[in-house]
Backbone and ligand atoms as CSV (ligand in chain L), in Angstrom:
chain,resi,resn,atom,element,x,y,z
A,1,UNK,N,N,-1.527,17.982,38.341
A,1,UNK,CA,C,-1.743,19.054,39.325
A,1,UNK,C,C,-3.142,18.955,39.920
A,2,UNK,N,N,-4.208,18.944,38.914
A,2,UNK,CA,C,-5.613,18.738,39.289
A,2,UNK,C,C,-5.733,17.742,40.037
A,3,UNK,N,N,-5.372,16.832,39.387
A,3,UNK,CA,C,-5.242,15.004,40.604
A,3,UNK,C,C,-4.583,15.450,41.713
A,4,UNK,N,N,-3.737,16.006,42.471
A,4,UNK,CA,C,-3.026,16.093,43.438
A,4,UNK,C,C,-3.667,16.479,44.416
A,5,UNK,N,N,-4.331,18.336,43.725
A,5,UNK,CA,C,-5.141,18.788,44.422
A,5,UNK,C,C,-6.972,18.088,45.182
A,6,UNK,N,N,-6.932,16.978,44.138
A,6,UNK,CA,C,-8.142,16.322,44.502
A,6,UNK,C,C,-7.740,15.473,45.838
A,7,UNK,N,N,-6.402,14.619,45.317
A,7,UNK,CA,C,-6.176,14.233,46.207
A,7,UNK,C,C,-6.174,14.187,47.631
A,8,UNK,N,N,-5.604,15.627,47.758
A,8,UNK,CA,C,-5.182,16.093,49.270
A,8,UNK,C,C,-6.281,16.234,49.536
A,9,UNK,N,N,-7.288,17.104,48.922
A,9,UNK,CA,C,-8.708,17.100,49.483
A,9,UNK,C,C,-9.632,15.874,50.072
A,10,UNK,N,N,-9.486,14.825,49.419
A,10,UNK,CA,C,-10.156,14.099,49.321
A,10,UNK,C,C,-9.308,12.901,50.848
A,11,UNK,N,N,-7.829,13.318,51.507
A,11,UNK,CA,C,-7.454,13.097,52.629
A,11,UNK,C,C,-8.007,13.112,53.397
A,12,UNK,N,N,-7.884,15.028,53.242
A,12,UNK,CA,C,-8.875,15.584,54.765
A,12,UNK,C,C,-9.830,15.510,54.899
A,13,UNK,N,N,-10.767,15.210,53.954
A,13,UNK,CA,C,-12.241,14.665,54.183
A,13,UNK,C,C,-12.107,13.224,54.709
A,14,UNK,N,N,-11.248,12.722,54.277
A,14,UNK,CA,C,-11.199,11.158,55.214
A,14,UNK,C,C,-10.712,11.322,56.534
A,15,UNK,N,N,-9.708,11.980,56.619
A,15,UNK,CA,C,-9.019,11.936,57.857
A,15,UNK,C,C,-10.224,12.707,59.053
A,16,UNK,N,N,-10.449,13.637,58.619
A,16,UNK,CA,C,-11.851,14.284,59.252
A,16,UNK,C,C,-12.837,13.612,59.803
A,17,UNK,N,N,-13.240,12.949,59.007
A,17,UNK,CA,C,-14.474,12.285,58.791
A,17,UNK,C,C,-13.783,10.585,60.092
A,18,UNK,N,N,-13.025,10.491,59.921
A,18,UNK,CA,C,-12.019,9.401,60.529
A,18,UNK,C,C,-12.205,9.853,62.048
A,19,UNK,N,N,-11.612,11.007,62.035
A,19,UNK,CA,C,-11.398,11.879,63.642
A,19,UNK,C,C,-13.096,11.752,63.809
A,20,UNK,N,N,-13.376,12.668,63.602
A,20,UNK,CA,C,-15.160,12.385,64.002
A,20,UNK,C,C,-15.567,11.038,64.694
A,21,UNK,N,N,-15.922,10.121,63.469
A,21,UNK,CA,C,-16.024,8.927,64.101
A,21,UNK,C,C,-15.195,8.410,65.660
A,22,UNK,N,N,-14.085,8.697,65.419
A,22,UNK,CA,C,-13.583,8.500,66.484
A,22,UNK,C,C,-14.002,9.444,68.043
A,23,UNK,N,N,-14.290,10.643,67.662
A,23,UNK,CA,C,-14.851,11.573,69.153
A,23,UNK,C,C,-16.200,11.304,69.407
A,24,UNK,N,N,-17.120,10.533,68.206
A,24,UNK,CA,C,-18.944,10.527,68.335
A,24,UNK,C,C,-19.126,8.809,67.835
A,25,UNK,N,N,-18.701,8.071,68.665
A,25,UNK,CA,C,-18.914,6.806,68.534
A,25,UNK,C,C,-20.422,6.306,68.418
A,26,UNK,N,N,-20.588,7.246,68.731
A,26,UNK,CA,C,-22.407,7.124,68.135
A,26,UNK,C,C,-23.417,5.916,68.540
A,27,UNK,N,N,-22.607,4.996,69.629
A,27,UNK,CA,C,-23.078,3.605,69.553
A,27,UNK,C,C,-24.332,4.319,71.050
A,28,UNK,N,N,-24.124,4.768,71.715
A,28,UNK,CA,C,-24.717,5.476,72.791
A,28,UNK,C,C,-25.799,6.034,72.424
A,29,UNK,N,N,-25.339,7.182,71.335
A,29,UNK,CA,C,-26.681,7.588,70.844
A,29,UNK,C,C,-28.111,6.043,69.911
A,30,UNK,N,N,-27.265,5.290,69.284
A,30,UNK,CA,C,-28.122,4.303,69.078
A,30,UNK,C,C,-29.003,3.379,69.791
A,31,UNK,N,N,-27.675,3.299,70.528
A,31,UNK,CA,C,-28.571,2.309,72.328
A,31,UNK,C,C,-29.781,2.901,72.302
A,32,UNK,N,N,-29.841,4.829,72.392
A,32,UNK,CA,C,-30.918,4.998,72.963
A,32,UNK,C,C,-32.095,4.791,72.532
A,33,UNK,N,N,-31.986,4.971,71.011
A,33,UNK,CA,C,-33.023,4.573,70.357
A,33,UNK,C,C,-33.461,3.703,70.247
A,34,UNK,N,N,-32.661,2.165,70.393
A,34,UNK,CA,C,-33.151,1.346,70.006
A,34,UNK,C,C,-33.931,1.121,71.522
A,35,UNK,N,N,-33.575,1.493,72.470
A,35,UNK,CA,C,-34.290,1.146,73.747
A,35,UNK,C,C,-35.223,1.524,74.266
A,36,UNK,N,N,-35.299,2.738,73.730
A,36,UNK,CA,C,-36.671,3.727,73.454
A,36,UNK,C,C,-37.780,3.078,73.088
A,37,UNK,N,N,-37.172,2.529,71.513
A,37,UNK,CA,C,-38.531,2.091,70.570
A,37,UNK,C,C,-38.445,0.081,71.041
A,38,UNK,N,N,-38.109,-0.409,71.453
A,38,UNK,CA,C,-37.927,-2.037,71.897
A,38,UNK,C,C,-38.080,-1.990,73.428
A,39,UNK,N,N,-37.473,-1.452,73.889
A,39,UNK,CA,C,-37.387,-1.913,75.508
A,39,UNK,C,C,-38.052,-1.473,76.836
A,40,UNK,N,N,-38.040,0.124,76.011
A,40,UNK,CA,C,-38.700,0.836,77.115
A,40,UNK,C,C,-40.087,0.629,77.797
A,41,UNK,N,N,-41.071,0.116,76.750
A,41,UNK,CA,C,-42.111,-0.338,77.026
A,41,UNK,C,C,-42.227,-1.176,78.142
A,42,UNK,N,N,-41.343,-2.445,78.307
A,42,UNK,CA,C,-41.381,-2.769,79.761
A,42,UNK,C,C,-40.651,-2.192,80.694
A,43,UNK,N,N,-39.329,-2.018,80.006
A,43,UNK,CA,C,-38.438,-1.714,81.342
A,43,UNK,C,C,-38.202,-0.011,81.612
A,44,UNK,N,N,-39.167,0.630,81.252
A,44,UNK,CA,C,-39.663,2.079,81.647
A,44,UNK,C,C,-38.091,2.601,80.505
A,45,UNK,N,N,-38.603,4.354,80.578
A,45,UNK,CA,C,-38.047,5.196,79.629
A,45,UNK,C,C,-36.619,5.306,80.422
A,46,UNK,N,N,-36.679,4.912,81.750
A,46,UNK,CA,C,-35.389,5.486,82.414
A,46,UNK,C,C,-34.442,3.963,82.965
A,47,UNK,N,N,-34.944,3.102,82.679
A,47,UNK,CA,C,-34.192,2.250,83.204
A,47,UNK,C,C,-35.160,1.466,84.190
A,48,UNK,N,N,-36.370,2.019,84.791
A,48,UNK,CA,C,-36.574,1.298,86.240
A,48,UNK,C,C,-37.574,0.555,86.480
A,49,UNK,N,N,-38.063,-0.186,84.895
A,49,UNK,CA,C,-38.775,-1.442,85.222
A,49,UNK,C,C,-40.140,-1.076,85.317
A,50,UNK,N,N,-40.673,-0.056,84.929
A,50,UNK,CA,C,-41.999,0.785,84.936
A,50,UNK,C,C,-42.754,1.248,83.873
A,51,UNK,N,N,-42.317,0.396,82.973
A,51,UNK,CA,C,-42.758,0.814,81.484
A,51,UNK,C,C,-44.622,0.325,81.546
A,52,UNK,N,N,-44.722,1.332,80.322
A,52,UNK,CA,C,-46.472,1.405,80.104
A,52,UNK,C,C,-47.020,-0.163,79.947
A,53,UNK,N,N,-46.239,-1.254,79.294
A,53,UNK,CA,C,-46.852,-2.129,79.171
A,53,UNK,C,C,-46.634,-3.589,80.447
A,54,UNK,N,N,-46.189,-2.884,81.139
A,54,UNK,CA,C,-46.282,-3.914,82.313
A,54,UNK,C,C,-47.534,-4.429,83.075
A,55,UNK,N,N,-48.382,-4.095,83.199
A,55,UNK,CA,C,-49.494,-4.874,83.532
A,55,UNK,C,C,-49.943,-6.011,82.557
A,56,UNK,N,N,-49.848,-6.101,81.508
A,56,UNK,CA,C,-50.185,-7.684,81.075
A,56,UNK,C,C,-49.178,-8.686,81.524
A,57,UNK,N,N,-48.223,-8.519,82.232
A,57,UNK,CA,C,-47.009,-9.326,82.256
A,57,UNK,C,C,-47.083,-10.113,83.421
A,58,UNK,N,N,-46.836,-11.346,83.423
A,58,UNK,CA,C,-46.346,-12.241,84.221
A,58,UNK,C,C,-45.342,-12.067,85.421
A,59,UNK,N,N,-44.113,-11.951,84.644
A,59,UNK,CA,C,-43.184,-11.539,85.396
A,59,UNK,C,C,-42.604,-10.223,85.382
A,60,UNK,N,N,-42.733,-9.490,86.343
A,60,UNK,CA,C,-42.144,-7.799,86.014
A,60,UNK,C,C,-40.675,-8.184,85.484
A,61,UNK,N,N,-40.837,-6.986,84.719
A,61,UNK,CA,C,-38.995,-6.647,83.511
A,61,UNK,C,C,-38.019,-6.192,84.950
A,62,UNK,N,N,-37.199,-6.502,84.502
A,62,UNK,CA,C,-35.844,-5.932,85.323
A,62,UNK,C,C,-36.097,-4.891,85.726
A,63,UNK,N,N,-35.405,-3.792,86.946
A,63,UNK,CA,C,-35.098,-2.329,87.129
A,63,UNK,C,C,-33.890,-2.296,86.919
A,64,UNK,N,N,-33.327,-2.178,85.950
A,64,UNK,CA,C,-31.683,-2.067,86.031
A,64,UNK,C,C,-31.170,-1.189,86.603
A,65,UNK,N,N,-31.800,-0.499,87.629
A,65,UNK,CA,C,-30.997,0.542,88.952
A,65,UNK,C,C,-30.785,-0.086,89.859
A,66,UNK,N,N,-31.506,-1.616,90.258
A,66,UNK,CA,C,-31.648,-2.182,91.740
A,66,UNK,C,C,-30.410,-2.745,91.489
A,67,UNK,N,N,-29.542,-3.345,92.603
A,67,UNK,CA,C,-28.633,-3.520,92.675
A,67,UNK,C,C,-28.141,-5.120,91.863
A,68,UNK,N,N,-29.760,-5.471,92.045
A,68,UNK,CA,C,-29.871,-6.893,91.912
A,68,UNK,C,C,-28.861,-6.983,89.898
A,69,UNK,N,N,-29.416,-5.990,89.397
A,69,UNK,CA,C,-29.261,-6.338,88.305
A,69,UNK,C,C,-27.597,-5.093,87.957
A,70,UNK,N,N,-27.619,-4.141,88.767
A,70,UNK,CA,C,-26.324,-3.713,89.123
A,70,UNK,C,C,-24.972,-3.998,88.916
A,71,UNK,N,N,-25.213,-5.493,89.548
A,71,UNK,CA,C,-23.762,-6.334,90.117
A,71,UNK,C,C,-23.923,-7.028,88.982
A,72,UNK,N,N,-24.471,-7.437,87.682
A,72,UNK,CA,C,-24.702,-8.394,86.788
A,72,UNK,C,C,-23.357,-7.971,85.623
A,73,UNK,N,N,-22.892,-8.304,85.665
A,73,UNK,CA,C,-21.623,-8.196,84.940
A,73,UNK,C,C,-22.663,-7.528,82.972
A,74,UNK,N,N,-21.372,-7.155,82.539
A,74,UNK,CA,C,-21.990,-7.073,81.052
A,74,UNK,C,C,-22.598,-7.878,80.622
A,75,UNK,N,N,-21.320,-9.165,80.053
A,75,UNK,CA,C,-21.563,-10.233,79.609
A,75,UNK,C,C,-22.879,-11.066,79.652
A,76,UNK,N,N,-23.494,-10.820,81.148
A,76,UNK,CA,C,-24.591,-11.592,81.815
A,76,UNK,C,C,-25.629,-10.979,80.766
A,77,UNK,N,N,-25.893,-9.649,81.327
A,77,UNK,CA,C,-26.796,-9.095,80.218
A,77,UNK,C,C,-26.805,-8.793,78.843
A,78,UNK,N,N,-25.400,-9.063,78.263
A,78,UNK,CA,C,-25.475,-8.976,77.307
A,78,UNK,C,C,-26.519,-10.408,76.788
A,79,UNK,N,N,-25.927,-11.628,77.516
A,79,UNK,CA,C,-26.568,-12.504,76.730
A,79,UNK,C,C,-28.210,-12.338,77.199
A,80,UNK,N,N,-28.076,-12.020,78.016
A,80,UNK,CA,C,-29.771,-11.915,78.871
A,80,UNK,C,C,-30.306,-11.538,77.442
A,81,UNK,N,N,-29.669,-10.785,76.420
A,81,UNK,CA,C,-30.841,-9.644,75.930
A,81,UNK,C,C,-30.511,-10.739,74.592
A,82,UNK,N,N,-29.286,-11.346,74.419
A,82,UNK,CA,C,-29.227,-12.018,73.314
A,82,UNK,C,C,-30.538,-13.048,72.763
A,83,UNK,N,N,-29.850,-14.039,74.149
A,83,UNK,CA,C,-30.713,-15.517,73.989
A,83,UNK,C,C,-32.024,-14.977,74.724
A,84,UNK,N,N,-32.155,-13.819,75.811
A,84,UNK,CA,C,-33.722,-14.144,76.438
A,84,UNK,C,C,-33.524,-14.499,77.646
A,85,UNK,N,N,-34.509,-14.477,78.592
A,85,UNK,CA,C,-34.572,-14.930,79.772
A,85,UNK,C,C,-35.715,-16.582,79.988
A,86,UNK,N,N,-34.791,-17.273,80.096
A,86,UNK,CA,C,-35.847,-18.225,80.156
A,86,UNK,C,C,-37.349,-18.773,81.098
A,87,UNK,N,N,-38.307,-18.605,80.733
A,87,UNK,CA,C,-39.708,-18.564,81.473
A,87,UNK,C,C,-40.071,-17.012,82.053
A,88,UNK,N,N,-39.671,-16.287,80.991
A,88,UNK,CA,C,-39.815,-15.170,81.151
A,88,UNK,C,C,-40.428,-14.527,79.701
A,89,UNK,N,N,-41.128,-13.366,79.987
A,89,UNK,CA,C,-41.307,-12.719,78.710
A,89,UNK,C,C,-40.560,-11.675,77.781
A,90,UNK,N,N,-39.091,-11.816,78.744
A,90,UNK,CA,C,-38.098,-11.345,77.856
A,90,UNK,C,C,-37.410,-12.392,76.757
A,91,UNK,N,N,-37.644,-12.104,75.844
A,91,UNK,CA,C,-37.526,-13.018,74.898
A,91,UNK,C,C,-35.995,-12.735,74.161
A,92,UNK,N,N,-35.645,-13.199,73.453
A,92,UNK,CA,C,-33.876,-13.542,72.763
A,92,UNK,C,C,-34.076,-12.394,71.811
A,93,UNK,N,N,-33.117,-11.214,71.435
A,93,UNK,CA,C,-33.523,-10.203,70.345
A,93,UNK,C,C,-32.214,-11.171,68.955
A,94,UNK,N,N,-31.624,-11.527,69.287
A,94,UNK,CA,C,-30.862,-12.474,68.533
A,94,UNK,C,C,-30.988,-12.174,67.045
A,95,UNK,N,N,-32.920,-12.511,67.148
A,95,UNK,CA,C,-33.025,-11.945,64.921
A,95,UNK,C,C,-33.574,-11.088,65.164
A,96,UNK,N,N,-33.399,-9.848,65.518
A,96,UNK,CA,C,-33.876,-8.453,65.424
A,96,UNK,C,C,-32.814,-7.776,65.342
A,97,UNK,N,N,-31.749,-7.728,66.516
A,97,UNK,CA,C,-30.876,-7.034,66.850
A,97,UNK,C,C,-29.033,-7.692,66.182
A,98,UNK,N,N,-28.403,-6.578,65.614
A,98,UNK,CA,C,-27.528,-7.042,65.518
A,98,UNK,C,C,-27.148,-6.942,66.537
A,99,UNK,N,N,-25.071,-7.765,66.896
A,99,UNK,CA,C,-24.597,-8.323,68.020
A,99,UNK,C,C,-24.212,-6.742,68.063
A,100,UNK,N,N,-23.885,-5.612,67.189
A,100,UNK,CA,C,-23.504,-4.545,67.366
A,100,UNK,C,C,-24.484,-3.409,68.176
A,101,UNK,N,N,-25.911,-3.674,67.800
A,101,UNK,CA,C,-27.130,-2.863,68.046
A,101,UNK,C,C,-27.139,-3.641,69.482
A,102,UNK,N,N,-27.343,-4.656,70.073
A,102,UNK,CA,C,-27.242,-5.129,71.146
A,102,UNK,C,C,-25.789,-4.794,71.906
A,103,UNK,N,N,-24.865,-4.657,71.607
A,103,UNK,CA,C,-23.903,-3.879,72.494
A,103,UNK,C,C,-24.128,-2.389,72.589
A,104,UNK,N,N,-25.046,-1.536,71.587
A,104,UNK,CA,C,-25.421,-0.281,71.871
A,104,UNK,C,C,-26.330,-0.253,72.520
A,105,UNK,N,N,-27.101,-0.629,72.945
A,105,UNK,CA,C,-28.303,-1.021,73.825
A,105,UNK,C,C,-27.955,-1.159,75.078
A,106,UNK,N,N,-26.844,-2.396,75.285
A,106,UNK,CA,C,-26.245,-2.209,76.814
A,106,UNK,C,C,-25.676,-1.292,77.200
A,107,UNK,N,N,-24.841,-0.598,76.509
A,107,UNK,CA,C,-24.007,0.495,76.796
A,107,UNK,C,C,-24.915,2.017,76.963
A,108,UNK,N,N,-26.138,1.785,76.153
A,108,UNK,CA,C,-27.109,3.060,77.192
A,108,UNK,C,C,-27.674,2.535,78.493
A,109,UNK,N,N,-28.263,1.419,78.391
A,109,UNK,CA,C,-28.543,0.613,80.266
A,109,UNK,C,C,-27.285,1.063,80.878
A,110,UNK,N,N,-26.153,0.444,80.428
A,110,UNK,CA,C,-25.134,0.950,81.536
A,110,UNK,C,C,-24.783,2.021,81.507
A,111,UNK,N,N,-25.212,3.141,80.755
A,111,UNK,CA,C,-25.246,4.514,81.233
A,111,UNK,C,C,-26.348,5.162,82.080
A,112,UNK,N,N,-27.520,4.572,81.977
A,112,UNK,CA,C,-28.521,4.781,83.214
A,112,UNK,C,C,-28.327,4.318,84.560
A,113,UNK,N,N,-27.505,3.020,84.377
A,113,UNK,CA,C,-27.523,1.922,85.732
A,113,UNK,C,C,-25.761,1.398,85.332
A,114,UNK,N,N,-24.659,2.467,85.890
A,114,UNK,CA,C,-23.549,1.744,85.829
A,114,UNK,C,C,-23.125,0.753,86.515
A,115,UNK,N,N,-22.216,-0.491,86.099
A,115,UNK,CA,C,-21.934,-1.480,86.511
A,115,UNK,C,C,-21.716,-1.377,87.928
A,116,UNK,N,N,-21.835,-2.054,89.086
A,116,UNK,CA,C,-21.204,-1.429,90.333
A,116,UNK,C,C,-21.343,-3.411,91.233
A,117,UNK,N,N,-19.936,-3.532,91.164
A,117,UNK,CA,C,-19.976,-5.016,91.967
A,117,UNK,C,C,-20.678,-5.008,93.061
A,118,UNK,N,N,-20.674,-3.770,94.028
A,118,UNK,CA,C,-20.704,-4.108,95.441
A,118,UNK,C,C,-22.015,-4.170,95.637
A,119,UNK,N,N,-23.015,-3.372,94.802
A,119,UNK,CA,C,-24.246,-3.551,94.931
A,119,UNK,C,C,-24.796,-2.601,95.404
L,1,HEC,C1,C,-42.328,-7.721,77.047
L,1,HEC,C2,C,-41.557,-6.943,77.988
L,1,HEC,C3,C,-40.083,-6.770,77.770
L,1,HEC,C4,C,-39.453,-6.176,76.702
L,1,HEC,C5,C,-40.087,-5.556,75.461
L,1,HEC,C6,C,-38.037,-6.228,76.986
L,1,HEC,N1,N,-37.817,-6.842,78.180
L,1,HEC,FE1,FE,-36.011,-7.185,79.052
L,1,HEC,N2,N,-36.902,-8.198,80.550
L,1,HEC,C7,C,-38.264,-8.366,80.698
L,1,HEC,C8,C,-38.527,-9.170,81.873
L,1,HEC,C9,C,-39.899,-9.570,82.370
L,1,HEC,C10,C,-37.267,-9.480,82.425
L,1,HEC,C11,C,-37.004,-10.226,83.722
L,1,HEC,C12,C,-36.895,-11.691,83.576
L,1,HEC,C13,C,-36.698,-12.336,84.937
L,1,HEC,O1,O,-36.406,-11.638,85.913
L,1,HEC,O2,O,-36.843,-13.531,84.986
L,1,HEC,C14,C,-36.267,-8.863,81.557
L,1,HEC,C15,C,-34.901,-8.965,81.750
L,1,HEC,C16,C,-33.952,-8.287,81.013
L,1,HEC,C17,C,-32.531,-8.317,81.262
L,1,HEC,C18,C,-31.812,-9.084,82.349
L,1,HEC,C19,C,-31.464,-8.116,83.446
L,1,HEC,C20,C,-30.835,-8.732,84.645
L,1,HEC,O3,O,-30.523,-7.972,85.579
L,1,HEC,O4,O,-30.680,-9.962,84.662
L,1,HEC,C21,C,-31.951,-7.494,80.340
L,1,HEC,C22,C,-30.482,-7.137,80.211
L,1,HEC,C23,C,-33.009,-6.980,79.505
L,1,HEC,N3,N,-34.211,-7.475,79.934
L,1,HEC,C24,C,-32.811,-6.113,78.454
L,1,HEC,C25,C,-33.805,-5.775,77.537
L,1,HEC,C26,C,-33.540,-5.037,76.320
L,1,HEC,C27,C,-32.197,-4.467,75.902
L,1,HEC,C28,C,-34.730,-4.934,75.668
L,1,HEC,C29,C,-34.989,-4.296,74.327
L,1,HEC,C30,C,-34.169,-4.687,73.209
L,1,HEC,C31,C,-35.727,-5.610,76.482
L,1,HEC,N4,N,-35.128,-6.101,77.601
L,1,HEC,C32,C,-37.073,-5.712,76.154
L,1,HEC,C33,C,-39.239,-7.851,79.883
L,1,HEC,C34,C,-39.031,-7.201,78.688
């Protein structure tokens, strides 16, 4: 009887806990952080390439609002952020970032700057 009752309990805490996960995918909220504390510095708090540490830089960071980087499919940036930009000072997050933390990362960029082909 006691086991049964644990049982069922111990369902709806899964099944719960199951549903949750499923309505607060949470990967959005991570993006932000991680882009906050890694990215923002060049590529500003909002997306637009204006971050505090851009004056030592060579080449300015992306604005991921301009269209230029707009029309860039996921994939593109996904690897952009993987491997790096080459002769650039965006460098490969590859051993920092998991492939999971790097798809949360894009998926807050592309909530600042949604995908848009036409430009
Ligand atoms: C040291 C400054 C710096 C940091 C930190 C930085 N970036 Fe960059 N990023 C750049 C620069 C500069 C470019 C542009 C390279 C070019 O245009 O050749 C760039 C380009 C990119 C691109 C390619 C965009 C496009 O339209 O092709 C993506 C995506 C990107 N960065 C994402 C990130 C993410 C995500 C992070 C944090 C995990 C990050 N960057 C951290 C400087 C930085």
């Amino acid at each position: 009887m006691y086991v049964r009752i644990l049982m069922s309990i111990l369902a709806v805490v899964v099944t719960a806990s199951w549903a949750l996960a499923q309505n607060h995918p949470g990967t959005l909220k991570n993006g932000e952080r991680i882009f906050q504390q890694h990215c923002a510095g060049c590529h500003g708090t909002s997306g637009d390439g204006l971050g505090p540490d851009i004056k030592e830089l060579i080449v300015p960071p992306v604005n991921f609002r301009a269209p230029k980087s707009r029309t860039k499919t996921d994939m593109e940036l996904y690897l952009s952020i993987k491997r790096g930009v080459l002769f650039s000072p965006m460098h490969g997050w590859a051993d920092r970032l998991s492939d999971q933390e790097i798809r949360d990362v894009l998926r807050y960029i592309r909530s600042l700057a949604p995908f848009n082909p036409i430009g």
